[in-house]
DSSP file (Angstrom, degrees, kcal/mol; ACC not computed):
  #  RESIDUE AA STRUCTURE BP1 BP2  ACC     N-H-->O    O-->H-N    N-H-->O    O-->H-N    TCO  KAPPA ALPHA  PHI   PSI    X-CA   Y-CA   Z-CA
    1    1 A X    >>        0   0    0      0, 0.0     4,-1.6     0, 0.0     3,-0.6   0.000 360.0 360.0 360.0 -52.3  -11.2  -10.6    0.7
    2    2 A X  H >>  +     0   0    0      1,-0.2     4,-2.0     2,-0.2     3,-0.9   0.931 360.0  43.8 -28.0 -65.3   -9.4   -7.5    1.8
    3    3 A X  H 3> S+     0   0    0      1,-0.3     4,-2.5     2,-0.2    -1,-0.2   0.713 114.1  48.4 -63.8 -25.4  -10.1   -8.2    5.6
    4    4 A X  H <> S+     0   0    0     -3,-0.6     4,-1.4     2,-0.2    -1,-0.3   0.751 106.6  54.7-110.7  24.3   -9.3  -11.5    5.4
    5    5 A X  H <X S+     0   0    0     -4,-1.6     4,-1.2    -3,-0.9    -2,-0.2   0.737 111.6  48.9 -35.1 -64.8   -6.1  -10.7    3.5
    6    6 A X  H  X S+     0   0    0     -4,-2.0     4,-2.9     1,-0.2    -2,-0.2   0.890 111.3  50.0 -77.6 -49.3   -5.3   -8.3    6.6
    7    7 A X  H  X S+     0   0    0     -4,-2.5     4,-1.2     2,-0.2    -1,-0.2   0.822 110.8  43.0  -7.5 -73.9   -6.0  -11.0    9.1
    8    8 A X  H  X S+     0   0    0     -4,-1.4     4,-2.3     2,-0.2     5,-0.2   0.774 114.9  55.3 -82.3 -27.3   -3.9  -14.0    7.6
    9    9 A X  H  X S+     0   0    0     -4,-1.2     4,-2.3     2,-0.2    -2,-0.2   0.968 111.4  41.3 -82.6 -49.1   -0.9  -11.4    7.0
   10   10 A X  H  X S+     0   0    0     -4,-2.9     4,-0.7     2,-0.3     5,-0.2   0.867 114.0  55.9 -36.0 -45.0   -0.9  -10.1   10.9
   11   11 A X  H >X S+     0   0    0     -4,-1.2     3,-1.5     1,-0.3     4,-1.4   0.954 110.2  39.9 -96.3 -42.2   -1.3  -13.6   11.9
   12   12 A X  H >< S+     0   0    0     -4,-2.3     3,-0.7     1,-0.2     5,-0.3   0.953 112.9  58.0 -72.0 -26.6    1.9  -15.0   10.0
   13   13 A X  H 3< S+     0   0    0     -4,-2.3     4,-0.4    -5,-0.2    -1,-0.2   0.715 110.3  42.0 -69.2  -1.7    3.7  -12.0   11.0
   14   14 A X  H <X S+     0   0    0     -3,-1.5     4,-0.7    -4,-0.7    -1,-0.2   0.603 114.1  48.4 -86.3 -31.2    3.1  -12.7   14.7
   15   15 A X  T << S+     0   0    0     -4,-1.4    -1,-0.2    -3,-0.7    -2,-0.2  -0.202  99.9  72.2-112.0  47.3    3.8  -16.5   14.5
   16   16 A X  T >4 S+     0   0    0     -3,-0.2     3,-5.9    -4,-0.2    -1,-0.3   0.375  98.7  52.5   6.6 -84.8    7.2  -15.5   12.4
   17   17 A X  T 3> S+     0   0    0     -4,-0.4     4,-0.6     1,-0.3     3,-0.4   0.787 107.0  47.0 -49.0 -15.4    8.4  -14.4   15.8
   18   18 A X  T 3< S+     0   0    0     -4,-0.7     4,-0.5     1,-0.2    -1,-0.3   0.520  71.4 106.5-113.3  10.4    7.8  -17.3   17.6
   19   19 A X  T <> S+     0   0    0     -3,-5.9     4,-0.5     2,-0.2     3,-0.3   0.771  84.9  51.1 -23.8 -54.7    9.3  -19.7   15.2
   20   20 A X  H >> S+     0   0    0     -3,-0.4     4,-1.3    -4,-0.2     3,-1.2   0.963 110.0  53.5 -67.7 -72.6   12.5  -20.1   18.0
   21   21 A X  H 3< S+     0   0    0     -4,-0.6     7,-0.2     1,-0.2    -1,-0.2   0.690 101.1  54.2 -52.8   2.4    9.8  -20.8   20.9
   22   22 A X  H >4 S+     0   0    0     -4,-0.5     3,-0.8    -3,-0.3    -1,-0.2   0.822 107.3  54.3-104.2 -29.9    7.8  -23.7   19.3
   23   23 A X  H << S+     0   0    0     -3,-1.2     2,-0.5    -4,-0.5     3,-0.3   0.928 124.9  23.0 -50.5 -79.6   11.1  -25.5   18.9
   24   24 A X  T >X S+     0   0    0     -4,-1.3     4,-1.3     1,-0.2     3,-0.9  -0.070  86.4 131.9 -97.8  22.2   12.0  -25.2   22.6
   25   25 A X  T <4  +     0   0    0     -3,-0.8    -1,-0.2    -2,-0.5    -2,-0.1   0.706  67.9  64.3 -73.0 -12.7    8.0  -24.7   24.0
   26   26 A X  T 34 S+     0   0    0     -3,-0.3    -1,-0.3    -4,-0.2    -2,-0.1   0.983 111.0  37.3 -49.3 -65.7    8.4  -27.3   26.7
   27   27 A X  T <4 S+     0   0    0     -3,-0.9    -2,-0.2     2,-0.1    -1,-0.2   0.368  82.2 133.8-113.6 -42.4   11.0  -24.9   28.2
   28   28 A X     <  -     0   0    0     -4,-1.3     2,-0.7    -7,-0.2    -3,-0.0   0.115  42.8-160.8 -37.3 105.8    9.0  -21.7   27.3
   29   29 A X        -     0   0    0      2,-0.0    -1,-0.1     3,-0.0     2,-0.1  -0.898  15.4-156.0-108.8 119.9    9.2  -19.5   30.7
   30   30 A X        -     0   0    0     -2,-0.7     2,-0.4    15,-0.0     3,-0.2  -0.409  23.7-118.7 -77.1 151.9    5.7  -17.0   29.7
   31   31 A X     >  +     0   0    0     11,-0.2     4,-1.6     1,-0.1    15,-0.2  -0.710  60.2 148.9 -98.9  83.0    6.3  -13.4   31.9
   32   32 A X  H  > S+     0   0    0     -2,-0.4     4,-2.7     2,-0.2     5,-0.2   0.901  71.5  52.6 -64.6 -50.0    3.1  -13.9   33.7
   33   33 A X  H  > S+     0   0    0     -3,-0.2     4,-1.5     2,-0.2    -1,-0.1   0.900 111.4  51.3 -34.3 -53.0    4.7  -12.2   36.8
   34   34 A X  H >4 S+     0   0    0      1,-0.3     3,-2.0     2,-0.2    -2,-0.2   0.985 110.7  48.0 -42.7 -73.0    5.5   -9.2   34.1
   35   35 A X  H >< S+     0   0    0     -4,-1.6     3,-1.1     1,-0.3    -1,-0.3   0.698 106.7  51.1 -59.5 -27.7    2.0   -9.0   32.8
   36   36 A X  H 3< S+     0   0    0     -4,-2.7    -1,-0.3     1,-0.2    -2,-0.2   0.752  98.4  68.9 -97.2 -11.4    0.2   -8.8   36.1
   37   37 A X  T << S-     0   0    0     -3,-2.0    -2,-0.2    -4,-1.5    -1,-0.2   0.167 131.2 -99.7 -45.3  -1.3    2.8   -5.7   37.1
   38   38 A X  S <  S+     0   0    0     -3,-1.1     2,-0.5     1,-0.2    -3,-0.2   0.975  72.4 159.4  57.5  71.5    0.6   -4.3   34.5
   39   39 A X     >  -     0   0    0     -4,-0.2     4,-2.8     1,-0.1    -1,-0.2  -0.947  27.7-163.2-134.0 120.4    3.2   -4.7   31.3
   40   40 A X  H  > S+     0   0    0     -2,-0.5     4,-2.4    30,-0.3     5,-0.2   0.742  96.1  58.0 -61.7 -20.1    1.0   -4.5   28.0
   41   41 A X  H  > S+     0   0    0      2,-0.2     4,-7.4     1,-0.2    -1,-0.2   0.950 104.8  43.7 -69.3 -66.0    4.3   -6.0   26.8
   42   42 A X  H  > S+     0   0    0      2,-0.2     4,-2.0     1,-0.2     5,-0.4   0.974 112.9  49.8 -38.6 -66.0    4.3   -8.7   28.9
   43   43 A X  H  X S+     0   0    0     -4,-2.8     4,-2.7     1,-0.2    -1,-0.2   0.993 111.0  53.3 -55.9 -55.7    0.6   -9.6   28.5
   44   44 A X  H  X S+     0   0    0     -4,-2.4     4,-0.7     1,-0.2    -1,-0.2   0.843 105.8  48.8 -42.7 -44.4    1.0   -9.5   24.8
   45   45 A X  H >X S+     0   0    0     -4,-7.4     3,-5.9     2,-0.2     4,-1.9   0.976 108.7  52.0 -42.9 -79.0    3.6  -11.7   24.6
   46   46 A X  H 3< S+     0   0    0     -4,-2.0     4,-0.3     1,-0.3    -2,-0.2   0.760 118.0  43.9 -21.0 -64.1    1.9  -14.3   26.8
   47   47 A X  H 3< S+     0   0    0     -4,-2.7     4,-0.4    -5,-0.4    -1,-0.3   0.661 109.7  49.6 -52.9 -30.5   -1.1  -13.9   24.3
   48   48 A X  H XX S+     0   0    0     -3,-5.9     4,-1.5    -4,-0.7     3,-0.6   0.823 114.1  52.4 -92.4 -23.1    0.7  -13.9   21.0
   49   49 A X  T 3<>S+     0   0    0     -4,-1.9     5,-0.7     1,-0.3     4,-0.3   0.572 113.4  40.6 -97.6  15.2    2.7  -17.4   22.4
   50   50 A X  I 34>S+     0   0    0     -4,-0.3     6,-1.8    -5,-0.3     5,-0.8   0.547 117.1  46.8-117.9   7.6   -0.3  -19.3   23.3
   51   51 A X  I <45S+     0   0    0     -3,-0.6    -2,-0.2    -4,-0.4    -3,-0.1   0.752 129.9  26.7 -88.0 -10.8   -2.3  -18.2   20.2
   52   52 A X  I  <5S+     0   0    0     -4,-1.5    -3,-0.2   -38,-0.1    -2,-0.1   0.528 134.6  27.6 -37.0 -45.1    0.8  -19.0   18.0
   53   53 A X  I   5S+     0   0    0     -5,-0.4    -3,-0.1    -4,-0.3    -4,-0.1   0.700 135.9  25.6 -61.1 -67.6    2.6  -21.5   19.7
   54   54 A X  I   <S-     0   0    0     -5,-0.7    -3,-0.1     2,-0.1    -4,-0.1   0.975  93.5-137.6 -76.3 -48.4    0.0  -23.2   21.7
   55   55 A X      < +     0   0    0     -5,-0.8     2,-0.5     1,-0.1    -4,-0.2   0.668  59.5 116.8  70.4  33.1   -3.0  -22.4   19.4
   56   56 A X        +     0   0    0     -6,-1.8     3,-0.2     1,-0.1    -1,-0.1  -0.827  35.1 178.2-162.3 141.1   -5.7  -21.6   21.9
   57   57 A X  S  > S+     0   0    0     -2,-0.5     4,-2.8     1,-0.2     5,-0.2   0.384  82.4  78.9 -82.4 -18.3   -7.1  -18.3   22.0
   58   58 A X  H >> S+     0   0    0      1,-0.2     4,-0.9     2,-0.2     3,-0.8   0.981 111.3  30.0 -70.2 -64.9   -9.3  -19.8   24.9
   59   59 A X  H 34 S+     0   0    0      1,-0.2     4,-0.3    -3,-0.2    -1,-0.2   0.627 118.3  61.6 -41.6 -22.8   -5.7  -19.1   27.1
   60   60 A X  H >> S+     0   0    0    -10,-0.2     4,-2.9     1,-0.1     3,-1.0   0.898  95.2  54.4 -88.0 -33.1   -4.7  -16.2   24.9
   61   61 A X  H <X S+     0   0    0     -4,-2.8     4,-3.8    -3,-0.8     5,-0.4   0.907  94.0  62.3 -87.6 -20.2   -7.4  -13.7   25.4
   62   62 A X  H 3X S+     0   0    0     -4,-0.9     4,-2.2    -5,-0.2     5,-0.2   0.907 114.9  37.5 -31.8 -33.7   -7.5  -13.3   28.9
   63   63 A X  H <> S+     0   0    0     -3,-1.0     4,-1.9    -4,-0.3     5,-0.4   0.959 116.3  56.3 -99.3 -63.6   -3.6  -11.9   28.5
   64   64 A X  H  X S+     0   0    0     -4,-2.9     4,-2.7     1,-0.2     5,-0.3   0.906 108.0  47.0 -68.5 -27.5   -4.8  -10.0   25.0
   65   65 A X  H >X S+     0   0    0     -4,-3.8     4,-5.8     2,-0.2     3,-0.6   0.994 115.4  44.2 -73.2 -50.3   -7.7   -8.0   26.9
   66   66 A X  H 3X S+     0   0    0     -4,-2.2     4,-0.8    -5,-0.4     6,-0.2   0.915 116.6  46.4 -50.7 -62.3   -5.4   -7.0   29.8
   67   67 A X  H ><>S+     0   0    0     -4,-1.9     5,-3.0     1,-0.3     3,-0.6   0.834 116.8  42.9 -28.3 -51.9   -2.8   -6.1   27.2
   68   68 A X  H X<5S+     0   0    0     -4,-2.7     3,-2.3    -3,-0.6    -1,-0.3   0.981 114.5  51.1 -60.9 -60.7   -5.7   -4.3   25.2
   69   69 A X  H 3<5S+     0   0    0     -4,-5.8    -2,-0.2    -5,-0.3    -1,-0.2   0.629 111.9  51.7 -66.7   5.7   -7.0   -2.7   28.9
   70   70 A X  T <<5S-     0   0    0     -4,-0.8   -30,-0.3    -3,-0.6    -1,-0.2   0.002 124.5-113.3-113.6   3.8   -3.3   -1.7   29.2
   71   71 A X  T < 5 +     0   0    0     -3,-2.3     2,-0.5     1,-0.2    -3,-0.2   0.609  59.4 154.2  -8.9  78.1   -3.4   -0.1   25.8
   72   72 A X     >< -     0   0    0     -5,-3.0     4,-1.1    -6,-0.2    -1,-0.2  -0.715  42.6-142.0 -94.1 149.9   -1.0   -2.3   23.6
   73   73 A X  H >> S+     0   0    0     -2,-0.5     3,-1.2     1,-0.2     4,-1.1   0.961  88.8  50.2 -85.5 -41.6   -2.6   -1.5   20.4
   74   74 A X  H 3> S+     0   0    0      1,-0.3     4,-1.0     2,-0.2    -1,-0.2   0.792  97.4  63.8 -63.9 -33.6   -2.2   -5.3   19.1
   75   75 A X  H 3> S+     0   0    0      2,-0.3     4,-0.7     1,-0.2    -1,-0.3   0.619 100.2  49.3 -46.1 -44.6   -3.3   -6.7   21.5
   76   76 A X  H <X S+     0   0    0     -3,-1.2     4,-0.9    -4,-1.1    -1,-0.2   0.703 110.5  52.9 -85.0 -16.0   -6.9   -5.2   21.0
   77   77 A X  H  X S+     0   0    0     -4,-1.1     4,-1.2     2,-0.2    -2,-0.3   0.768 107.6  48.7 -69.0 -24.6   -6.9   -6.1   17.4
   78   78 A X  H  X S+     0   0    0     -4,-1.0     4,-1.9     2,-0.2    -3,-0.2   0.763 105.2  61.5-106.1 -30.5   -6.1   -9.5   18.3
   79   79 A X  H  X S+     0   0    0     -4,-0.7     4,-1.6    20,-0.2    -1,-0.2   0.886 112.8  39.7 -42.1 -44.5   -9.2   -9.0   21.0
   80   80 A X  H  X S+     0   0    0     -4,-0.9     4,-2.2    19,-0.3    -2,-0.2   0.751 101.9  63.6 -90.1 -22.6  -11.4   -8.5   17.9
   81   81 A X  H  X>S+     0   0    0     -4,-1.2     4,-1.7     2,-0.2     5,-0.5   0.993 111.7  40.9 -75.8 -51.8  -10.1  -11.0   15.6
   82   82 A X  I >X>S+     0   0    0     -4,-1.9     5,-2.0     1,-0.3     3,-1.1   0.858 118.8  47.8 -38.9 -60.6  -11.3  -13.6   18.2
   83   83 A X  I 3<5S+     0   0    0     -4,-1.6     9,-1.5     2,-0.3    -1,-0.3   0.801 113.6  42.3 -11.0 -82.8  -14.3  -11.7   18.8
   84   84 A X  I 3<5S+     0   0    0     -4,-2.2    -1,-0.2     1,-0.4    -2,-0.2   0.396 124.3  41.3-101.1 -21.2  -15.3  -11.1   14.9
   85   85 A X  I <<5S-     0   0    0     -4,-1.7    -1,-0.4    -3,-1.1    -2,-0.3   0.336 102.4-129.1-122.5  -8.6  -14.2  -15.2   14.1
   86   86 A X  I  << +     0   0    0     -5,-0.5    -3,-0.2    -4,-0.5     5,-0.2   0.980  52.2 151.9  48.3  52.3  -15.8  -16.9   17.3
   87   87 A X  S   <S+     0   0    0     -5,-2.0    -1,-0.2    -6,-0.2    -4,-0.1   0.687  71.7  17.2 -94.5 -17.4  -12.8  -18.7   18.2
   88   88 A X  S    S+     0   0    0      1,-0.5     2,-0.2    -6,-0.5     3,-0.1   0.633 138.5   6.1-124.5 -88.3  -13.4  -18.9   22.2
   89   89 A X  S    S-     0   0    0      1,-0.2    -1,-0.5   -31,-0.1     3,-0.2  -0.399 106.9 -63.6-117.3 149.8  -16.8  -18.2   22.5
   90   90 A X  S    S-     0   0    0     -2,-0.2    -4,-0.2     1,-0.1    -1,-0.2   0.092  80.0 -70.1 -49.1 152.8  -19.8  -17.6   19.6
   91   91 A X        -     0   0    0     -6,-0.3     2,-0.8    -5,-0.2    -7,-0.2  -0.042  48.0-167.0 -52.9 135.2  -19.0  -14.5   17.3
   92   92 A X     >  +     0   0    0     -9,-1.5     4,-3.0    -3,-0.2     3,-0.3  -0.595  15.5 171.8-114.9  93.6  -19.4  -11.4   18.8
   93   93 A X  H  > S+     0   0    0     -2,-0.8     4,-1.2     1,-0.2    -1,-0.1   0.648  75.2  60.7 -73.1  -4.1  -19.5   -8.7   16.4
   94   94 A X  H  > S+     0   0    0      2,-0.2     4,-2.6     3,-0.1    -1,-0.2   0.924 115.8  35.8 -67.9 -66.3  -20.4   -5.8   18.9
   95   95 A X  H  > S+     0   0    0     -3,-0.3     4,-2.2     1,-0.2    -2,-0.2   0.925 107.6  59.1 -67.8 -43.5  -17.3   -6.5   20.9
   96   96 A X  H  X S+     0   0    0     -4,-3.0     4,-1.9     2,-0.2     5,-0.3   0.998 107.2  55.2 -51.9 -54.8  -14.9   -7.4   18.1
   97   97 A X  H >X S+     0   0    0     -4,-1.2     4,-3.1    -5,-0.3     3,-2.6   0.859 110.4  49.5 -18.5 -72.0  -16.0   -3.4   16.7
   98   98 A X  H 3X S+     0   0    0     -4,-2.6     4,-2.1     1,-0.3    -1,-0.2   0.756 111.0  40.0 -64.5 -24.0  -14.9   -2.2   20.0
   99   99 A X  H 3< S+     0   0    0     -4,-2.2    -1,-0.3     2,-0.2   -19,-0.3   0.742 117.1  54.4 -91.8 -11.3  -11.5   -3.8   20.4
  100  100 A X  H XX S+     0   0    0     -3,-2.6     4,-3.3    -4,-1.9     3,-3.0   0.910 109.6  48.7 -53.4 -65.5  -11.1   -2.9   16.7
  101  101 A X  H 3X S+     0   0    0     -4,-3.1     4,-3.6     1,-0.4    -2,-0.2   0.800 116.5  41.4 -39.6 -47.6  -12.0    0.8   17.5
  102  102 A X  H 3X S+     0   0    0     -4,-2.1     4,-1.3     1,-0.2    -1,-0.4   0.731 108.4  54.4 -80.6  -9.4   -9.6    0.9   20.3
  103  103 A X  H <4>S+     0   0    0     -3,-3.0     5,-2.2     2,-0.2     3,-0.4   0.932 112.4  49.0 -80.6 -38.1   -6.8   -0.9   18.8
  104  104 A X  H ><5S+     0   0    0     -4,-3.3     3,-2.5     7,-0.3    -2,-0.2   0.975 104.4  65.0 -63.9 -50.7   -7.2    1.9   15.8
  105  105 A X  H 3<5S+     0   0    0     -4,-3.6    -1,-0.2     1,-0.2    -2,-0.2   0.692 100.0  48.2   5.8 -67.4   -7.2    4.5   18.6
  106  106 A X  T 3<5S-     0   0    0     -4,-1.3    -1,-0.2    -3,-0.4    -2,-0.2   0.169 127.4 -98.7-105.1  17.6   -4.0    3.7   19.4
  107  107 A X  T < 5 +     0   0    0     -3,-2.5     2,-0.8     1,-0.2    -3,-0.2   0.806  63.4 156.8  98.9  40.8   -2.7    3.9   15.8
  108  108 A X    >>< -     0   0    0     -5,-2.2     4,-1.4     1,-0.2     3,-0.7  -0.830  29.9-153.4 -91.3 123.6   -2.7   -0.1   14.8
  109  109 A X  H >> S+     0   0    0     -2,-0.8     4,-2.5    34,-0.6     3,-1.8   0.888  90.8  52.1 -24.4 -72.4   -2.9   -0.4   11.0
  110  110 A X  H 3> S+     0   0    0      1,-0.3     4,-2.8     2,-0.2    -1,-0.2   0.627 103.7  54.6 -61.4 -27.0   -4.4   -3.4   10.8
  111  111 A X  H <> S+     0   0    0     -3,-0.7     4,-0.6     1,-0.2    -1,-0.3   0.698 116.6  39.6 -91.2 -15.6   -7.4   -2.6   13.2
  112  112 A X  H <X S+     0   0    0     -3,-1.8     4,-2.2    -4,-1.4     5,-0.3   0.867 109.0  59.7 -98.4  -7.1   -8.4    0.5   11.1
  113  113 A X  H  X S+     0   0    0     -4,-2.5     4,-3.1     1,-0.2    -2,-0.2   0.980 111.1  46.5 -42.3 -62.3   -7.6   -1.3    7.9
  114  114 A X  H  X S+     0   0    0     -4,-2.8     4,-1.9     2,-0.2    -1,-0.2   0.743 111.8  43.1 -33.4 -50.7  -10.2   -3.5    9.2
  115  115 A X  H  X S+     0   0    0     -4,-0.6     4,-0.7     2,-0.2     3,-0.4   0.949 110.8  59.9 -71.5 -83.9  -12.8   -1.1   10.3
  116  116 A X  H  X S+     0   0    0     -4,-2.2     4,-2.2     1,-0.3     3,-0.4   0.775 109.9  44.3  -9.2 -75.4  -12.1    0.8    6.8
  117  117 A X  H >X S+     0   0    0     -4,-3.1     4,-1.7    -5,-0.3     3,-0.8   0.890 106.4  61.4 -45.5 -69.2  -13.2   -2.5    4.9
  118  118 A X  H 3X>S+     0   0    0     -4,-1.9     5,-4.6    -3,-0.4     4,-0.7   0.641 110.4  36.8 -46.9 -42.3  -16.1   -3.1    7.1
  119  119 A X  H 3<5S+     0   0    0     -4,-0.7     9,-0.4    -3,-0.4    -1,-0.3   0.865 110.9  57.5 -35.7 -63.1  -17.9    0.1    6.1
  120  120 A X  H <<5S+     0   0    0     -4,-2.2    -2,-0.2    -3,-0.8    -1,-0.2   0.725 123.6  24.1 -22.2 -60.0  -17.0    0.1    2.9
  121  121 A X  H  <5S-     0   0    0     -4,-1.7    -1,-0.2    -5,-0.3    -2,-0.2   0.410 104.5-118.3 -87.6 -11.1  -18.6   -3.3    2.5
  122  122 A X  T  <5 +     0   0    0     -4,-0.7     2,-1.6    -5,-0.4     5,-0.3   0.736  42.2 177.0  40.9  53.7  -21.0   -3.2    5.3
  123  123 A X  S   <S-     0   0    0     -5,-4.6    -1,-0.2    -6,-0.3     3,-0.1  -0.456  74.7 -32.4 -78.9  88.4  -19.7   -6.0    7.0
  124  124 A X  S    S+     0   0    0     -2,-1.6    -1,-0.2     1,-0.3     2,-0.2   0.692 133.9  76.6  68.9  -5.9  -21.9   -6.1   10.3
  125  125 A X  S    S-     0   0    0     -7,-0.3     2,-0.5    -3,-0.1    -1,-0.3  -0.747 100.5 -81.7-111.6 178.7  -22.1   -2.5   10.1
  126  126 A X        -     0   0    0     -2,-0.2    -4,-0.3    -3,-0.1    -3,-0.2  -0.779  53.8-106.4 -47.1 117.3  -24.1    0.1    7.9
  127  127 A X        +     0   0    0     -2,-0.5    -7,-0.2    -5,-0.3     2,-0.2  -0.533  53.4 170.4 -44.8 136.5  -22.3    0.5    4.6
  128  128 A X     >  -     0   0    0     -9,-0.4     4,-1.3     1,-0.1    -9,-0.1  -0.780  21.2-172.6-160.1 104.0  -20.8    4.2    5.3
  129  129 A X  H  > S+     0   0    0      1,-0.2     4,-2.9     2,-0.2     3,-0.4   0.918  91.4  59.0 -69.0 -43.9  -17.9    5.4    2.4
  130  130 A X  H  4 S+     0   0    0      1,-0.2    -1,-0.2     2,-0.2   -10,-0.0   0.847 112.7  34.7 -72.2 -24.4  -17.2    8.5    4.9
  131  131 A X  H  > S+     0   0    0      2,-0.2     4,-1.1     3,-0.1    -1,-0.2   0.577 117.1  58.4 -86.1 -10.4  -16.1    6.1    8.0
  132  132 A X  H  X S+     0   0    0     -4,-1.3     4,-5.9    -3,-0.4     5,-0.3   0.824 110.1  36.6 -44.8 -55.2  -14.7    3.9    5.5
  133  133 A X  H  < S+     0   0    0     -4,-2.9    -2,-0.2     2,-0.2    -1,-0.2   0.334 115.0  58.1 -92.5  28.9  -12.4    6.6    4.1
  134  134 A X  H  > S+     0   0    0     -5,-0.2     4,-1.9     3,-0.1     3,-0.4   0.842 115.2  41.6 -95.7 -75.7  -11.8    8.0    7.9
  135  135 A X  H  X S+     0   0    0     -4,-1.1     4,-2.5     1,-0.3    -2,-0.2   0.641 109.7  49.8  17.9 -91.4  -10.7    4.5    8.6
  136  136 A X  H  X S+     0   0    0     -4,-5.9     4,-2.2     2,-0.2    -1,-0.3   0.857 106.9  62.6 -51.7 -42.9   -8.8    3.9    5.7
  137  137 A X  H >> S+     0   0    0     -3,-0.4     4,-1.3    -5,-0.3     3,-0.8   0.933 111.8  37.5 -47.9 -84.9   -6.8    7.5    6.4
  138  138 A X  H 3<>S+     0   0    0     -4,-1.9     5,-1.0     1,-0.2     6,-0.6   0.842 103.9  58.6 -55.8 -40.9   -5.6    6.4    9.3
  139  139 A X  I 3X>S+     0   0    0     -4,-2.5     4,-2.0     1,-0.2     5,-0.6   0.875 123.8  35.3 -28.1 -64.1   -4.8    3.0    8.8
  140  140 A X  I <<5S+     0   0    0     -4,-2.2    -1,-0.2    -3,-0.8    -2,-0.2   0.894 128.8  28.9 -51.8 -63.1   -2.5    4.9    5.9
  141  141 A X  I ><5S+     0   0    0     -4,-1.3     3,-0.9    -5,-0.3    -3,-0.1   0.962 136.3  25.2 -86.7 -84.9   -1.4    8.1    7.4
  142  142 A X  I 345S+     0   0    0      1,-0.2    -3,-0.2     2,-0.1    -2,-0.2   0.473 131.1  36.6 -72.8   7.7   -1.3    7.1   11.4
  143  143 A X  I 3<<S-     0   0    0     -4,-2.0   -34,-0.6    -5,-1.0    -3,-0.2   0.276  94.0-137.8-115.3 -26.3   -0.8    3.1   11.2
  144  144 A X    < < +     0   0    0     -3,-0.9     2,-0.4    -5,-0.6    -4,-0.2   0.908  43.5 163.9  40.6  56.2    1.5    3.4    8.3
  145  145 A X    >>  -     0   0    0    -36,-0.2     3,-0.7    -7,-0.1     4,-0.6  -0.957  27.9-156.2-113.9 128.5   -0.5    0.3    6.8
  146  146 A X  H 3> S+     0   0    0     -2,-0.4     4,-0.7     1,-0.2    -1,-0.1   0.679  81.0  65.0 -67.9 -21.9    0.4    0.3    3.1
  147  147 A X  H 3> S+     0   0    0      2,-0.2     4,-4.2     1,-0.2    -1,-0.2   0.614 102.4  46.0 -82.7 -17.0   -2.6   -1.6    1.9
  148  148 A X  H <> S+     0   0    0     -3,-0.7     4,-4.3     1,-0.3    -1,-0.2   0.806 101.1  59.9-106.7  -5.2   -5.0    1.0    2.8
  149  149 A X  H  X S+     0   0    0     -4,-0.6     4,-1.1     2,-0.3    -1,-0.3   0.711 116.4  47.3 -93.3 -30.2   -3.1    4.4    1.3
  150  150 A X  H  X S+     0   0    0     -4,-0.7     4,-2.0     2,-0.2    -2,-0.2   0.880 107.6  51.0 -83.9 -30.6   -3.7    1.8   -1.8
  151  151 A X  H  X S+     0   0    0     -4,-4.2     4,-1.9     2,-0.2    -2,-0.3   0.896 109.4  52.4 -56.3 -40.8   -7.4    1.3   -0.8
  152  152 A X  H  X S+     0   0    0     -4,-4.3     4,-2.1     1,-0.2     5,-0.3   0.898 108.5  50.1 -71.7 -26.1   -7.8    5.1   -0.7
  153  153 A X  H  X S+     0   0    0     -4,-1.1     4,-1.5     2,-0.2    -1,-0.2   0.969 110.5  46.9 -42.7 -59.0   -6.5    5.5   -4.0
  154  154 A X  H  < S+     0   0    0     -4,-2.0     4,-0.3     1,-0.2    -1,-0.2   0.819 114.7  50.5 -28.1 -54.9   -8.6    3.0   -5.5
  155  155 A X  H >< S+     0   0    0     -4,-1.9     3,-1.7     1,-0.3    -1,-0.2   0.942 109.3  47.8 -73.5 -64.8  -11.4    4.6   -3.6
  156  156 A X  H 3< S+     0   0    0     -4,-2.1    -1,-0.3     1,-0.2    -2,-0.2   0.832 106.2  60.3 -38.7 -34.5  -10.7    8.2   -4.8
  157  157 A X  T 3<        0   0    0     -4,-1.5    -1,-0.2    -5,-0.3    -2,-0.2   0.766 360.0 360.0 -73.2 -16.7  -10.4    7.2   -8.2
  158  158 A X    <         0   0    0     -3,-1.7    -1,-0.3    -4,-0.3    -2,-0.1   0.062 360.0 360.0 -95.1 360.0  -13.8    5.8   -8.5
């Protein structure tokens, strides 16, 4: 429930921002140019408006793995959510891990929030409470995702 809690809240807080471009998405000028200068910005962007806007990820993840290989932190969570849901190609739960891992790496909440839960639950992992609460720590402390400084309470209390 948690995960896909964390999910559906990322994904309206992305497609928030692009409320203004779906009006005007005829018109849309993407920075492709940007993003192939090597700007994680750039790529991200590109990625969040055709999984938001457009609404296919088959177009988006090219732009979120460069973004990811570029290290924009969202970018590799957004790698994994595709990944982990088998939206462009059948699920790959190997790969979604790794583009979680790295996205937590680079301090994205959501992607160790994610990881946290999976342990926890043994979702496509081992169940493992000590990489759970490694997880969840950062998610809390270096991601400054609020959900999961309430999952380690929970967790502690227990």
């Amino acid at each position: 429930m948690k995960k896909i809690f964390c999910k559906a809240l990322s994904m309206v807080l992305c497609a928030l921002s692009f409320i203004a471009a779906a009006e005007d998405s005829d018109h849309q000028e993407l920075p492709i140019a940007q993003c192939n200068l090597k700007s994680s910005a750039a790529c991200e962007y590109i990625g969040m408006y055709y999984t938001n806007v457009v609404g296919d990820d088959a177009k988006a993840l090219p732009f979120f793995q460069k973004g990811c290989e570029l290290n924009s932190k969202e970018s590799c969570t957004f790698c994994g959510n595709i990944f982990a849901e088998g939206l462009v190609v059948g699920k790959d739960f190997e790969r979604a891990l790794n583009y979680y891992e790295k996205g937590c790496e680079l301090k994205d909440g959501i992607a160790c929030n994610l990881l946290g839960s999976f342990y926890e639950n043994g979702e496509n992992v081992d169940k493992d409470l000590k990489k759970a609460l490694y997880y969840y720590n950062r998610a809390c402390n270096e991601g400054d995702w609020a959900q999961s400084c309430e999952t380690l309470k929970e967790i502690s209390e227990k």
